[in-house]
C-alpha positions as CSV (number, residue, x, y, z in Angstrom):
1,X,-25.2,0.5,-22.9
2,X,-28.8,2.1,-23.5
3,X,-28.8,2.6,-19.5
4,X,-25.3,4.6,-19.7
5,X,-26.3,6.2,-22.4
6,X,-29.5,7.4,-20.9
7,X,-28.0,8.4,-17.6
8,X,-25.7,10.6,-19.5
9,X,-27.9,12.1,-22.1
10,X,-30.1,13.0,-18.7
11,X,-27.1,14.5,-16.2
12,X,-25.7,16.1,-19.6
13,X,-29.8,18.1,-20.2
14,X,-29.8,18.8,-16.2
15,X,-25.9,20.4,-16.6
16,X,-27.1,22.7,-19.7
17,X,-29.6,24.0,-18.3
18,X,-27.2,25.4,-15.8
19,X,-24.6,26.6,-17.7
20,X,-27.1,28.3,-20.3
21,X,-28.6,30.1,-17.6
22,X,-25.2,30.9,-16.0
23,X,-24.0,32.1,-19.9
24,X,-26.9,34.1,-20.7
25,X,-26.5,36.0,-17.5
26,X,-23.0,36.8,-18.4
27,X,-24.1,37.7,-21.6
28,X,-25.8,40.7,-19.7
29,X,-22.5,43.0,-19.2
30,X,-22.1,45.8,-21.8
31,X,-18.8,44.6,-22.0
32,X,-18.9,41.8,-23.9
33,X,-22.0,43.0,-26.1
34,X,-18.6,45.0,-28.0
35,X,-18.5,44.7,-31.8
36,X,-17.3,40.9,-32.3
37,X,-15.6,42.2,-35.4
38,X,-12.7,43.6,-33.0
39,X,-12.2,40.1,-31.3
40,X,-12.2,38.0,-35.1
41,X,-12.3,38.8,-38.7
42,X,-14.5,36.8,-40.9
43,X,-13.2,35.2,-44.2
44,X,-15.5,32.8,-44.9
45,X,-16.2,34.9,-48.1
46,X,-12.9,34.2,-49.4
47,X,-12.3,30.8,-51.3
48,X,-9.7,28.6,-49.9
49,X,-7.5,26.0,-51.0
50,X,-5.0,24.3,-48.7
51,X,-2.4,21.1,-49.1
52,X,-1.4,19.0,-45.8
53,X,0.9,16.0,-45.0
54,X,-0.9,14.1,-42.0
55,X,0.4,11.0,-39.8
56,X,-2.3,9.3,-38.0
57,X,-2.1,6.3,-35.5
58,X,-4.7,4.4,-33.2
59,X,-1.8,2.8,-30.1
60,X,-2.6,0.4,-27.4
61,X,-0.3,0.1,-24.3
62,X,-1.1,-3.4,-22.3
63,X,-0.8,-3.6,-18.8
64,X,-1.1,-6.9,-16.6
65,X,-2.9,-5.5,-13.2
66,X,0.5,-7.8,-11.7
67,X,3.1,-6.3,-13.6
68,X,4.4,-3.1,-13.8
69,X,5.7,-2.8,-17.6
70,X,3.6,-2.1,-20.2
71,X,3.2,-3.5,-23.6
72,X,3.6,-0.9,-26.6
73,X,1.7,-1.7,-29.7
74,X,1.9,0.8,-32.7
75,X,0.9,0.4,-36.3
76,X,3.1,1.5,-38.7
77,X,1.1,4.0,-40.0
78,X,1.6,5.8,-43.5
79,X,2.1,9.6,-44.4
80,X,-0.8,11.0,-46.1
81,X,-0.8,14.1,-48.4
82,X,-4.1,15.7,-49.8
83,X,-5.4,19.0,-50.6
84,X,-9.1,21.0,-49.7
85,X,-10.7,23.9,-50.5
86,X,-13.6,25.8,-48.2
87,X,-16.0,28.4,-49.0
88,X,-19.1,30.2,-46.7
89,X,-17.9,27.9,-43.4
90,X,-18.0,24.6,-45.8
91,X,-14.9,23.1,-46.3
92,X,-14.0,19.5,-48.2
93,X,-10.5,17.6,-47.8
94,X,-9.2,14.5,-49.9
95,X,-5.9,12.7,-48.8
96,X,-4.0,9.5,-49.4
97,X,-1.7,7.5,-47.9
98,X,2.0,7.0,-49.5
99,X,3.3,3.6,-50.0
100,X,5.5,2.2,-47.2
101,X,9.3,1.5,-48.3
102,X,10.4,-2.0,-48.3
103,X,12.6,-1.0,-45.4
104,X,10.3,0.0,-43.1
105,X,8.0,-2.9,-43.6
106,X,11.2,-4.8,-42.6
107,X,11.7,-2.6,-39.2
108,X,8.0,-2.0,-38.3
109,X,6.0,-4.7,-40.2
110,X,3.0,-4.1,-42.8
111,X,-0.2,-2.0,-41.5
112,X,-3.1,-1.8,-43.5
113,X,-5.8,1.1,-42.3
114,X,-8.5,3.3,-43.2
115,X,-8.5,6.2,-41.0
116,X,-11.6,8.8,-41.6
117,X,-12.0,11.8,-39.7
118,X,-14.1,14.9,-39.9
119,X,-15.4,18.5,-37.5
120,X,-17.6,20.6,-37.7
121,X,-16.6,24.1,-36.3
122,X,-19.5,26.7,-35.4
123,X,-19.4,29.4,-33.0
124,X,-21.2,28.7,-30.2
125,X,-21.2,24.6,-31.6
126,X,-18.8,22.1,-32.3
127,X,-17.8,18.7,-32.9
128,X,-15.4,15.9,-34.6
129,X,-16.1,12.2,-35.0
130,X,-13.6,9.6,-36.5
131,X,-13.1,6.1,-37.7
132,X,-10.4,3.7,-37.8
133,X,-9.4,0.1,-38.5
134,X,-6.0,-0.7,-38.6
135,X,-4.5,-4.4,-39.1
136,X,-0.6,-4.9,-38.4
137,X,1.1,-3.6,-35.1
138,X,5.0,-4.0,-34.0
139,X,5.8,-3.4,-30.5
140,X,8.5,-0.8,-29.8
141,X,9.7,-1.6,-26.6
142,X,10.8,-4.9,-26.4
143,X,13.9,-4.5,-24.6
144,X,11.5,-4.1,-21.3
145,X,10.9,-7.8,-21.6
146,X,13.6,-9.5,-23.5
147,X,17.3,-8.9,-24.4
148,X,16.6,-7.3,-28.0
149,X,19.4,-7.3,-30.4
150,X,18.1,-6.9,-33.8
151,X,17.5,-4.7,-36.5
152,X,14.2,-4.7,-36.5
153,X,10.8,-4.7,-33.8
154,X,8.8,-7.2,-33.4
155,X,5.5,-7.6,-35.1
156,X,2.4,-8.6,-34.8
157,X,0.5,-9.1,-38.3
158,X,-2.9,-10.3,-37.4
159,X,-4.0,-7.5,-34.6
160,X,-6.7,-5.7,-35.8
161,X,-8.5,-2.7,-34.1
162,X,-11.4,-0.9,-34.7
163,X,-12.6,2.1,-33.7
164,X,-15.0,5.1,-33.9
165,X,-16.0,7.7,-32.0
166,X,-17.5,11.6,-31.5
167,X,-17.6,14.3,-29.6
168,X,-20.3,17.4,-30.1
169,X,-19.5,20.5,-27.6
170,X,-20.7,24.0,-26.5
171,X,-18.6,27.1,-26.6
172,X,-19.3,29.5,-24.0
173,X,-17.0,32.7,-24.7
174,X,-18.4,33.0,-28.8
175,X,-18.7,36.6,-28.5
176,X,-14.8,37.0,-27.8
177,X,-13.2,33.7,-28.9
178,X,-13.3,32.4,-32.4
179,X,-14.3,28.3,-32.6
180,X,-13.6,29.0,-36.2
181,X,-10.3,30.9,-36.0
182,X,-8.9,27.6,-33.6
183,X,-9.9,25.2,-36.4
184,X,-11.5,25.5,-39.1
185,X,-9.7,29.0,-40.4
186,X,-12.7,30.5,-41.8
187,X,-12.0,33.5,-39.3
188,X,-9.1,35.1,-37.9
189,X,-8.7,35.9,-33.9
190,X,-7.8,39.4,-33.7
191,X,-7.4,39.2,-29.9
192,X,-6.2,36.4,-27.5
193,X,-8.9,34.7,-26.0
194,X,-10.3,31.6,-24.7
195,X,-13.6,29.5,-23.8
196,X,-14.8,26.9,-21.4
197,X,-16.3,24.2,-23.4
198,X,-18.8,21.3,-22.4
199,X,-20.0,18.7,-24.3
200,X,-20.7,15.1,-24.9
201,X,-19.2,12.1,-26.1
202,X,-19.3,8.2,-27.3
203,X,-16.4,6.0,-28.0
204,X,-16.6,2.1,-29.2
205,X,-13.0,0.2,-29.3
206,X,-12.2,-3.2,-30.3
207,X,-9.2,-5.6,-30.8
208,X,-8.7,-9.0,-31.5
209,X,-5.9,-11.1,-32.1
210,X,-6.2,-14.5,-32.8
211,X,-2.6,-15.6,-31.3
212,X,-2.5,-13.3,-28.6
213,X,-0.8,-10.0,-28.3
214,X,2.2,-11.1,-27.9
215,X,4.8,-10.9,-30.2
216,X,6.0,-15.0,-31.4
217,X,9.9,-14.1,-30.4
218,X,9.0,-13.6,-26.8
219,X,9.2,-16.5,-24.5
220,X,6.1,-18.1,-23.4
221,X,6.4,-17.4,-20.0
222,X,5.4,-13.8,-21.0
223,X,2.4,-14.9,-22.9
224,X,1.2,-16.5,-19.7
225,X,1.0,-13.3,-17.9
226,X,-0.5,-11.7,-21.2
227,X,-2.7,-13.7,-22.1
228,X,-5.3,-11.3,-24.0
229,X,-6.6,-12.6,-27.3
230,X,-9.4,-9.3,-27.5
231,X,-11.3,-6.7,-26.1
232,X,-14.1,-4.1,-27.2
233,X,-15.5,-1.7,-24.8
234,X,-18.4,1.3,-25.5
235,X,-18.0,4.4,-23.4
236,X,-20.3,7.6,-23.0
237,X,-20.5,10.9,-20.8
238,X,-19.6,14.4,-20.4
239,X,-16.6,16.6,-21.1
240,X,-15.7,19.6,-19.4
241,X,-13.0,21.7,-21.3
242,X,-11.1,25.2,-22.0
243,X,-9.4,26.4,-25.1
244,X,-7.7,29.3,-25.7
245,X,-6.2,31.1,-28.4
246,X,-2.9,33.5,-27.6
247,X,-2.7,36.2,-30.5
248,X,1.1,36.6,-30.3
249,X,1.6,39.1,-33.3
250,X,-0.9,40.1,-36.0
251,X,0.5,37.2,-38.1
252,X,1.0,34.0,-35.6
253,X,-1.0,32.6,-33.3
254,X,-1.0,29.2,-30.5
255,X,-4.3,27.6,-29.6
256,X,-4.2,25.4,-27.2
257,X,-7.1,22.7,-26.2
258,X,-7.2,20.5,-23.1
259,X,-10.6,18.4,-22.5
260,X,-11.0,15.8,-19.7
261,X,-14.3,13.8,-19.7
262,X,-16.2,11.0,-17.8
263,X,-18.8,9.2,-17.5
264,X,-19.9,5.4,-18.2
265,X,-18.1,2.1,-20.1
266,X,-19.0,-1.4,-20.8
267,X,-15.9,-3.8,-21.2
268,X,-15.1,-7.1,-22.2
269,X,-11.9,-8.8,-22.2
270,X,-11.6,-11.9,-23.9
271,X,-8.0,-14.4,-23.3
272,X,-6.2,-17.1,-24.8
273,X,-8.0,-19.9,-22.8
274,X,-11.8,-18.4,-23.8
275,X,-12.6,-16.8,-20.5
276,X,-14.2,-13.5,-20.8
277,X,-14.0,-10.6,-17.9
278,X,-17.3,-7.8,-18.5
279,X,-17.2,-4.9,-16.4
280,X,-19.3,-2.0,-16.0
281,X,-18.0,1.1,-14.4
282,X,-17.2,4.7,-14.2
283,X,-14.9,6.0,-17.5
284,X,-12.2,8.6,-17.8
285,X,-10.9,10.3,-20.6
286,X,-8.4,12.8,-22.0
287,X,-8.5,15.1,-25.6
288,X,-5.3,17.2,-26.1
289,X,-5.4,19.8,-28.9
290,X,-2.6,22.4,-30.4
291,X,-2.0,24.7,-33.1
292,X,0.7,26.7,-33.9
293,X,0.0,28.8,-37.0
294,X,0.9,31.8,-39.3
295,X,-2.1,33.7,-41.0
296,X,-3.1,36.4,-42.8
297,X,-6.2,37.7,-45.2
298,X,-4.8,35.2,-48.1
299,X,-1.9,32.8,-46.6
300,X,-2.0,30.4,-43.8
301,X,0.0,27.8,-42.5
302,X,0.4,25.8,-39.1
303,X,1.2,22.5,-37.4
304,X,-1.5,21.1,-35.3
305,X,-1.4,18.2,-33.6
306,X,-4.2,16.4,-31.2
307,X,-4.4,13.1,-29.2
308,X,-7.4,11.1,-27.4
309,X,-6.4,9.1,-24.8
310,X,-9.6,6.5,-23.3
311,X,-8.8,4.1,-20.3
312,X,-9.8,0.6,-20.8
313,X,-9.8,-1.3,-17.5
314,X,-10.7,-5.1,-16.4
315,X,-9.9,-7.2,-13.8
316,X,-6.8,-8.3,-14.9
317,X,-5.8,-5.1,-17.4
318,X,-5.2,-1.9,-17.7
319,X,-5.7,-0.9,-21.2
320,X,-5.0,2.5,-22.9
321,X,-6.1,3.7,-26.4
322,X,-4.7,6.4,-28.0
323,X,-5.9,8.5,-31.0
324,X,-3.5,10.4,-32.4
325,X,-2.8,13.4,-35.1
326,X,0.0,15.3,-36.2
327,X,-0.5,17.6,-39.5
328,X,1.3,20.4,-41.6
329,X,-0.9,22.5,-43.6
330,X,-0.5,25.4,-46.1
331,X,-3.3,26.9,-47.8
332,X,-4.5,29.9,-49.5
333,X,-7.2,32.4,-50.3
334,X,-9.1,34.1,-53.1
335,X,-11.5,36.6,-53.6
336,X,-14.1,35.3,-56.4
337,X,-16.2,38.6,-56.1
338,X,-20.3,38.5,-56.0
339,X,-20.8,36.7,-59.2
């Protein structure tokens, strides 16, 4: 891990250099020297308060290297609500998860989690970093392996995954596009525009399940072929993205994100009989951003929604993760004066 990590943190010091040099060339033309004031509007003077409803979920889909149908495994994840306020480019949230019905622990089982996220959105700098642990999946696509007739999916109770992760990044366009405007909402984009990004990242995944991840109502002919009882895998490297906002009237906007990266991972798959496959190999990722929103000086609201999707691969599996966000906000802002 400290050798991946190392190779990356050098390639990633090598790449910089490059790009800075290439940026602060660019920087040169007269053209983008231009007021930034007529690109975004600062608010960050302005107190705001905002309320969102969030769904999170953290979803694995199993491949055996021999088969070509994949095993969906999805915690039943709860709706959160919460509330935050942000002044001068600080900004706190506080949410909570509402209380599952009786009925849908019956269709999707029982998941218990603790999801924590947070970002930090500067204008030439950025970055987000999460946590989760989730215990209690259901698989929703059982029909690809058995005649399924009832009401309900099936479940797995004692899978448990954890995993955290971060990503810190570089924007290279901060004289004409708005880091803050795309996320945080402490500016306003006045016109469209976009950025090339680079960055770096650090992932760490791991599940475990003592009776396998297979469901108990599938036959045990399936469980032979997937036979996985854990994994946990660390992965580092560079991204390489571009994000751009499209200004389509003074009062809505659509920011769009896409961020492929690569690099370095150390895996180990563990299965049912004790044997354990480590492998040590090149890594490839995916982070998917969008937001669709309505602003002005004091209302905003928007839907945004994001995924991270990290290969996991082995000998025997193909293993992808997937970090995913959806959230409606609306929020407001004051102006408390000088005092």
């Amino acid at each position: 891990i400290l050798i991946g990590l190392g190779y990356t943190l050098r390639s990633l010091f090598s790449f910089l250099l490059i790009v800075f040099g290439i940026n602060s060339l660019l920087c040169q033309d007269s053209e983008i020297k231009k007021d930034t004031m007529e690109n975004y509007t600062n608010l960050s003077n302005l107190l705001a308060f905002n309320v969102y409803s969030t769904v999170r979920n953290n979803s694995m889909f199993v491949k055996h290297n021999s088969s070509n149908t994949t095993l969906a495994l999805i915690p039943n994840s709860a709706v959160s609500i919460g509330g935050g306020i942000g002044y001068k480019g600080v900004a706190l949230s506080l949410g909570f998860g509402l209380p599952h019905s009786s009925s849908s622990i019956y269709k999707y089982g029982k998941t218990n989690s603790f999801d924590l996220r947070g970002s930090f959105s500067g204008q030439k700098f950025g970055g987000n970093g999460y946590i989760q642990i989730y215990k209690g999946y259901y698989n929703n696509n059982p029909n690809d392996f058995i005649n399924w007739t009832k009401d309900y999916f099936p479940q797995i109770p004692k899978l448990r995954t954890f995993s955290f992760g971060g990503l810190g990044y570089y924007v290279f366009n901060h004289k004409r596009f708005s880091n803050k405007a795309a996320y945080s909402r402490s500016q306003v984009q006045n016109k469209s525009a976009g950025s090339f990004t680079v960055g770096i990242f650090l992932n760490y995944d791991e599940a475990e399940s003592p009776n396998g991840f297979i469901p108990n109502e599938f036959p045990d002919s399936i469980g032979n072929d997937l036979n996985l009882t854990g994994f946990r895998y660390f992965a580092t490297g560079i991204s390489l993205g571009y994000t751009y906002t499209w200004v389509i009237s003074k009062s809505l906007y659509l920011n769009g994100e896409f961020t492929p990266g690569g690099g370095y991972k150390d895996v180990k798959v563990i299965t049912t009989g004790g044997e354990t496959d480590i492998r040590r190999n090149a890594h490839a990722q995916l982070a998917v951003r969008g937001v669709f929103g309505y602003e002005n000086k004091y209302f905003y609201a928007g839907i945004t929604g994001s995924t991270l999707i990290r290969t996991i691969k082995s000998n025997d599996y193909g293993i992808n993760m997937a970090t995913e966000q959806l959230r409606i906000y609306f929020g407001t802002r004051f102006n408390i004066g000088k005092k």
